[in-house]
C-alpha positions in Angstrom: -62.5 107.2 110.5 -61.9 109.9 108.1 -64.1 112.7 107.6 -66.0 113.8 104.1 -64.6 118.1 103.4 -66.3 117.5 99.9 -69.8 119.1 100.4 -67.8 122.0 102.5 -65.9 122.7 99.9 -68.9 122.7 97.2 -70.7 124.7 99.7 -68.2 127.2 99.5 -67.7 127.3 95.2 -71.4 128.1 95.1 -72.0 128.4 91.2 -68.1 126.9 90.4 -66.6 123.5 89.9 -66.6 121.6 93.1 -63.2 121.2 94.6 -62.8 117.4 93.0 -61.7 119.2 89.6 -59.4 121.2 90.9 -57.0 122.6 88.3 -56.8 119.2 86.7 -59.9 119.9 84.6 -62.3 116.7 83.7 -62.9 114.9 80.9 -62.3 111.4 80.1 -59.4 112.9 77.2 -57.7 113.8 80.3 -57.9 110.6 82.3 -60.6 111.6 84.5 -65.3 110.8 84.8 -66.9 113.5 85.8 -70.3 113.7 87.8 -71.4 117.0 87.5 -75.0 118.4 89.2 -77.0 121.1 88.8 -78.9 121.6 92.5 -79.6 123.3 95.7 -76.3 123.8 97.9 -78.5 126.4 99.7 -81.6 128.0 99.7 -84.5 126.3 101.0 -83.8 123.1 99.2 -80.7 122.1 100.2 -81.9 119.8 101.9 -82.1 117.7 99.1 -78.8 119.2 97.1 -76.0 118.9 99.7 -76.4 115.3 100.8 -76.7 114.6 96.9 -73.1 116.3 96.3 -72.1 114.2 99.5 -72.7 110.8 98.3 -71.0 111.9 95.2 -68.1 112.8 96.7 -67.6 110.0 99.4 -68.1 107.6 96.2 -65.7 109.7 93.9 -62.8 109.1 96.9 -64.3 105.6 97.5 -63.8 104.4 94.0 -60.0 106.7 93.6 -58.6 105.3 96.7 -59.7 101.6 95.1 -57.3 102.7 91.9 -60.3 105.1 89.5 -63.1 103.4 87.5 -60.9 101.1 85.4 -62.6 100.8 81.5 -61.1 98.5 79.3 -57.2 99.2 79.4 -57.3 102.8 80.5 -58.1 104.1 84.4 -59.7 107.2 85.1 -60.0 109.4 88.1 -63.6 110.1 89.5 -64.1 113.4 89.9 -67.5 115.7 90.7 -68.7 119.0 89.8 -70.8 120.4 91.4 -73.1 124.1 90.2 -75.4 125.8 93.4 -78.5 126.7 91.6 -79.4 128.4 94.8 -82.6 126.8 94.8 -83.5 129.5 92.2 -85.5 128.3 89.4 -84.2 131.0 87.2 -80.4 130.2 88.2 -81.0 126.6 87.0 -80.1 126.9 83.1 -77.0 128.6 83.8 -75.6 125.8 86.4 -76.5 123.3 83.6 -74.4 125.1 80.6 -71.6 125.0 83.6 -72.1 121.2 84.3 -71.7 120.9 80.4 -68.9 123.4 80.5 -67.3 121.0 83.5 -67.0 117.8 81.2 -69.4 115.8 82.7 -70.6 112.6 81.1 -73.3 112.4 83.7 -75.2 114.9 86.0 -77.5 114.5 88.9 -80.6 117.4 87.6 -82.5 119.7 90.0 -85.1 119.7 92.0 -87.0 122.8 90.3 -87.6 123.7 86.9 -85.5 120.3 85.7 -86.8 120.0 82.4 -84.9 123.5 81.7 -81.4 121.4 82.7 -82.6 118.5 80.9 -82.9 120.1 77.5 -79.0 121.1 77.8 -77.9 117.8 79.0 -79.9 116.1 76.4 -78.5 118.3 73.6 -75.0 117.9 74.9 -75.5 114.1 75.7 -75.2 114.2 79.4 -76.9 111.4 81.4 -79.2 113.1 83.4 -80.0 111.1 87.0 -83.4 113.3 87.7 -85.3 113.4 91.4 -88.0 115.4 89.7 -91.3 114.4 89.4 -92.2 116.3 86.0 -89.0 114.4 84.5 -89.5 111.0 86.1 -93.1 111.1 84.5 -91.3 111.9 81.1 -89.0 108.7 81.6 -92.6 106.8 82.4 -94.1 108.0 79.6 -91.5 108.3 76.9 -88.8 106.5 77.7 -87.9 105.3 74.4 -87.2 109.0 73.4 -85.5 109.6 76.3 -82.5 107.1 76.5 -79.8 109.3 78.9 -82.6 109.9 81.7 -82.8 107.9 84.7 -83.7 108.3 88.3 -81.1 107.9 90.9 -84.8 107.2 93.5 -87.7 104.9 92.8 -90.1 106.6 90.8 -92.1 109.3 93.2 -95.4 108.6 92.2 -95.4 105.0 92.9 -93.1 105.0 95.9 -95.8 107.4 97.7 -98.9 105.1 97.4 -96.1 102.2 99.0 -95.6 104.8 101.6 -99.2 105.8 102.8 -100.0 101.9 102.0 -97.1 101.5 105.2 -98.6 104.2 107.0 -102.4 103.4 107.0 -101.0 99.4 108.1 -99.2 100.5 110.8 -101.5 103.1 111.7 -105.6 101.7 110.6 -107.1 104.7 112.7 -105.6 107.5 110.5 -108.8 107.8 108.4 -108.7 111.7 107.6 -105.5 113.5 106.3 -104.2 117.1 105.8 -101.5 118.1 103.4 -99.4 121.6 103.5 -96.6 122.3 101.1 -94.6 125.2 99.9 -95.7 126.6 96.8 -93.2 125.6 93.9 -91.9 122.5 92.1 -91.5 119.8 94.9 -94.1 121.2 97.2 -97.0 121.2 94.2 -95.3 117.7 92.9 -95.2 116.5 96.5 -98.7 117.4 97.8 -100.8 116.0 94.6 -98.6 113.0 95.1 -99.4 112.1 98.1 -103.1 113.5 97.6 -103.4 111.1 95.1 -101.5 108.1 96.9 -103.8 108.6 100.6 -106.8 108.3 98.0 -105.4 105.2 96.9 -105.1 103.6 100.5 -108.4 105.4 101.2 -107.9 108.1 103.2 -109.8 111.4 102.6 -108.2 114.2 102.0 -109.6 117.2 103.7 -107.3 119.9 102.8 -104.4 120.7 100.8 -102.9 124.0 100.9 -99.7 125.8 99.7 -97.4 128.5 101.8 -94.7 131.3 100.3 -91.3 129.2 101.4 -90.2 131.9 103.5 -93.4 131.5 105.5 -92.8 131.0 109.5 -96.8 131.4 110.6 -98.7 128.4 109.9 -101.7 129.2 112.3 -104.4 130.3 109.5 -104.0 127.1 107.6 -104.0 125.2 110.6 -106.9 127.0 112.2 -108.9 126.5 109.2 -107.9 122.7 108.7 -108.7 122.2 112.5 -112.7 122.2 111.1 -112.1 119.4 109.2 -110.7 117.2 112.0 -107.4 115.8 109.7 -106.0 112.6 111.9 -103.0 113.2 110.0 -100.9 116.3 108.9 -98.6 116.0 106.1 -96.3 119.0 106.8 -93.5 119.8 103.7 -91.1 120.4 102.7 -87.4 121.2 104.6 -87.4 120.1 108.2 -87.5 123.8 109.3 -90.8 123.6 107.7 -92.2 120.6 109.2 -91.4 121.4 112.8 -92.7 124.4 112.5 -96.0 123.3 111.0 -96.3 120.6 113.8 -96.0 122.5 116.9 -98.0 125.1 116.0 -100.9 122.0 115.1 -99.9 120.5 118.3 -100.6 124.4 120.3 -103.8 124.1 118.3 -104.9 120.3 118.8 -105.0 119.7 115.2 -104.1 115.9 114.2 -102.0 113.5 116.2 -100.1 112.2 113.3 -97.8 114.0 111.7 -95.1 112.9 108.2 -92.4 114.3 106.7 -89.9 112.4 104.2 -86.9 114.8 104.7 -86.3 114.9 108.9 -84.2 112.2 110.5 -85.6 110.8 113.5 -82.9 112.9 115.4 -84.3 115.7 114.3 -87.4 114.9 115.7 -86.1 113.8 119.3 -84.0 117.1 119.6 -87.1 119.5 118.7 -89.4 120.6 121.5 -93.4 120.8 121.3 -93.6 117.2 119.8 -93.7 115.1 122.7 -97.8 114.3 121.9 -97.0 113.5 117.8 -96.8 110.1 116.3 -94.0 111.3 113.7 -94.0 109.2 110.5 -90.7 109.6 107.9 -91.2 107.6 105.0 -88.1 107.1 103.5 -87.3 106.7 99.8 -84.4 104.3 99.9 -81.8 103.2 103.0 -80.4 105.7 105.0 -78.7 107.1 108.3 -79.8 108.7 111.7 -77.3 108.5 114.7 -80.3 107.8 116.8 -81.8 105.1 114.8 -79.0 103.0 112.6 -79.7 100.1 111.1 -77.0 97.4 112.7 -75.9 95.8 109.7 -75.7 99.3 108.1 -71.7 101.2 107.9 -73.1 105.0 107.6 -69.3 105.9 108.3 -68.4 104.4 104.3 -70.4 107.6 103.8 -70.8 110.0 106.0 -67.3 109.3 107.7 -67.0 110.9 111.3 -69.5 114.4 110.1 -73.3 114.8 110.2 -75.2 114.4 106.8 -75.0 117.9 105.0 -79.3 117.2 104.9 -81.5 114.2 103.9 -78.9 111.4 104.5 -81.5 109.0 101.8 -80.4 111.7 99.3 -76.3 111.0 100.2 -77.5 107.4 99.7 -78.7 107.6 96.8 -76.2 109.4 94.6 -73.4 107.3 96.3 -74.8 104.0 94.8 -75.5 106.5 91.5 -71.9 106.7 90.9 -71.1 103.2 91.3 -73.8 102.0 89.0 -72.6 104.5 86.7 -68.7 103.3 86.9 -70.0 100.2 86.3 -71.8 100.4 83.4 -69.0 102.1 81.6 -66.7 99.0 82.2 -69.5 96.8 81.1 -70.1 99.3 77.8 -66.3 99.7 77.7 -66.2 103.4 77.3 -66.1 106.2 79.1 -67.1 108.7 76.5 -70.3 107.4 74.6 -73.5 109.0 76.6 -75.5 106.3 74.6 -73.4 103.1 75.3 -73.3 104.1 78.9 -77.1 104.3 78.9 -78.0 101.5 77.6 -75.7 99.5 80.1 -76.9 101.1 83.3 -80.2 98.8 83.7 -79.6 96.0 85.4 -76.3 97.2 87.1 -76.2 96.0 91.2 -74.0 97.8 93.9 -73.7 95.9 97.5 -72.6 98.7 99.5 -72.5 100.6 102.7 -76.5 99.9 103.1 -77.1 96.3 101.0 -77.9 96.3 97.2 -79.1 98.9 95.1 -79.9 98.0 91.5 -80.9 100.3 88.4 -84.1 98.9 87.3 -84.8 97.9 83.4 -87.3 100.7 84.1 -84.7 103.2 84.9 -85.2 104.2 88.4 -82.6 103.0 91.2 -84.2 100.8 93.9 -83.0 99.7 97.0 -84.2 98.4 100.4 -86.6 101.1 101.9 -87.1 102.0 105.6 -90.3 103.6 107.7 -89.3 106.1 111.2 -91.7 106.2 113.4 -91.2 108.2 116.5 -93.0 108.0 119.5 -91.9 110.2 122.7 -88.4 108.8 123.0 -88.9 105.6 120.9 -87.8 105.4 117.8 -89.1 102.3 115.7 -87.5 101.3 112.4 -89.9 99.3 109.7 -87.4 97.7 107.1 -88.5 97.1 104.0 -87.0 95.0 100.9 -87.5 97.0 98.3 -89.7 100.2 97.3 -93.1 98.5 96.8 -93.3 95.9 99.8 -95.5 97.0 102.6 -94.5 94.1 105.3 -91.6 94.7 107.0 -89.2 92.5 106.6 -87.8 93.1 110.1 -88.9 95.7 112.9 -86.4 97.5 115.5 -87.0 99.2 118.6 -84.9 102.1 119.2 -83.7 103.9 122.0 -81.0 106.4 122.5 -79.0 105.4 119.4 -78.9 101.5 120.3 -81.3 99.5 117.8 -82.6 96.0 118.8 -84.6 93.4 116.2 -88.0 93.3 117.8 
């Protein structure tokens, strides 16, 4: 089983070209496809940046060892670049110009201030695959204008009323629900989402309330949200967060439900003062916990024999990215025209390391989606067949890393 050294080495070349362009350079003129990004290899939200630049690079040496992304008569290399943006908003134009700057025909755009990367990418003619929810509702609402944007994750908005609609089935006594986030992009984006999505499944929101990220002392908010009697706590954003959050609501008996959509279930097991939490992670698309695997899954066509570098759905995600993208250029025959490209991406199917992934005629990519729930040592896994079913399609019981069909 061989190991993926990719994110290490983009970890390292914070703000350079990630170690797949090399001195060879990129661009198709010299035999090579470039997927740049412009994202979080650390800061605060890396969790979401360095499994992104992961997938990328297990599917960049996926599709060289199987001979390059073969278009018409030529063969190219796949390569990936990769800018940190630190998870600084005001870093975030700069890494774009670089991912221009690196050749690429497409990028995967941040998770903060993303229309600022989007307006070079759109100038330049760079696909942009965006996880943002200010860009995704651009691609809803103007699409037509928009032609290079896509989403390499079902659409937020939408995928978070499927997720509480999940949670309140599994789960008919959470009637109240309490959401803390940190106070930029995502955390905003993520707590009016699901705001909005447990009022659609019709569970009242009794508080919502935003922390500075480098907070570590969530004991006012929680103190003040323990009047209100919340059955659930939605507790964003990184994992660090979340724990956190939880155990100090569990030292103060507030809720006996907690979610987060980032933590693995591992996570969960291995931190201490959650033994009394029902722990709910929604999950966007397939992915990959040591303690809970799908069986039918192969997480080592990934993640080879090292941990995910964060959110494994985000490695996920941006490995079937790359393979929908290769193939849309050999259906468009080009490797160089942004626009041809674009318009061949919907409709394009992967089978891969976790079943099919398929770019929607909508634009975002959907898959099979999966529900954690952990319970003292139990882990149960709710399978899902795509991003807007809400009955399972199968159910497993989990217990130290073996996963049985209930």
């Amino acid at each position: 089983m061989i190991g993926r050294s990719g994110i290490v080495c983009a970890l390292l070349a914070a703000g350079l070209a990630a170690c797949g362009g090399g001195d060879e350079g990129s661009g198709s003129e010299k035999g090579t496809v470039t997927f740049g990004a412009d994202t979080q290899l650390s800061g605060n939200l890396q969790v979401y940046g360095a499994p992104a630049v992961q997938g990328l690079e297990a599917a960049a040496a996926d599709l060289n060892a199987a001979g390059g992304i073969k278009v018409g008569d030529k063969t190219y290399k796949a390569l990936v670049a990769a800018e940190d943006n630190g998870s600084d908003p005001s870093a975030v134009g700069k890494a774009a110009r670089a991912v221009v700057d690196d050749g690429s025909i497409a990028a995967l755009g941040p998770d903060i201030s993303a229309p600022v990367a989007y307006s070079t990418w759109k100038q330049s003619g760079v696909i942009t695959f965006t996880p943002a929810f200010d860009l995704q509702a651009t691609l809803l609402e103007e699409a037509d204008a928009n032609p290079l944007l896509f989403s390499p994750v079902p659409f937020l908005t939408s995928l978070f009323v499927t997720s509480m609609k999940q949670t309140a089935a599994e789960f008919p006594d959470i009637k109240t629900v309490a959401i803390i986030a940190p106070n930029d992009d995502e955390g905003q984006g993520a707590s009016a989402a699901y705001a909005a999505a447990s009022q659609e499944v019709g569970i009242e929101v009794v508080g919502q309330e935003l922390f500075a990220g480098n907070a570590t002392d969530f004991s006012p908010i929680l103190t003040s949200l323990k009047k209100k009697s919340p059955d659930l706590i939605i507790a964003l954003q990184s994992p660090e967060h979340a724990v956190a959050i939880l155990q100090q609501a569990a030292q103060l008996g507030v809720g006996k439900y907690g979610l987060n959509d980032v933590m693995t279930p591992d996570q969960v097991l291995e931190a201490q003062g959650l033994e009394d939490i029902t722990f709910i992670i929604p999950n966007f698309n397939p992915t990959y916990s040591p303690s809970a695997t799908i069986p039918d899954y192969s997480p080592e066509v990934i993640f080879g024999d090292e941990e995910p570098a964060g959110n494994p759905g985000a490695a996920v995600a941006l490995y079937y990215s790359y393979y929908v993208l290769a193939q849309a250029m050999q259906e468009a025959g080009t490797a160089t025209d942004a626009e041809a490209i674009a318009k061949a991406l919907p409709g394009q199917s992967y089978d891969g390391p976790f079943g099919t992934c398929t770019m929607t005629e909508a634009r975002d990519l959907q898959c099979e989606t999966l529900l954690d729930v952990v319970q003292g040592d139990k882990v149960t896994v709710y399978r899902f067949p795509n991003p807007s079913s809400v009955d399972p399609s199968a159910v497993y019981e989990c217990r130290g890393g073996t996963c049985k069909a209930r």
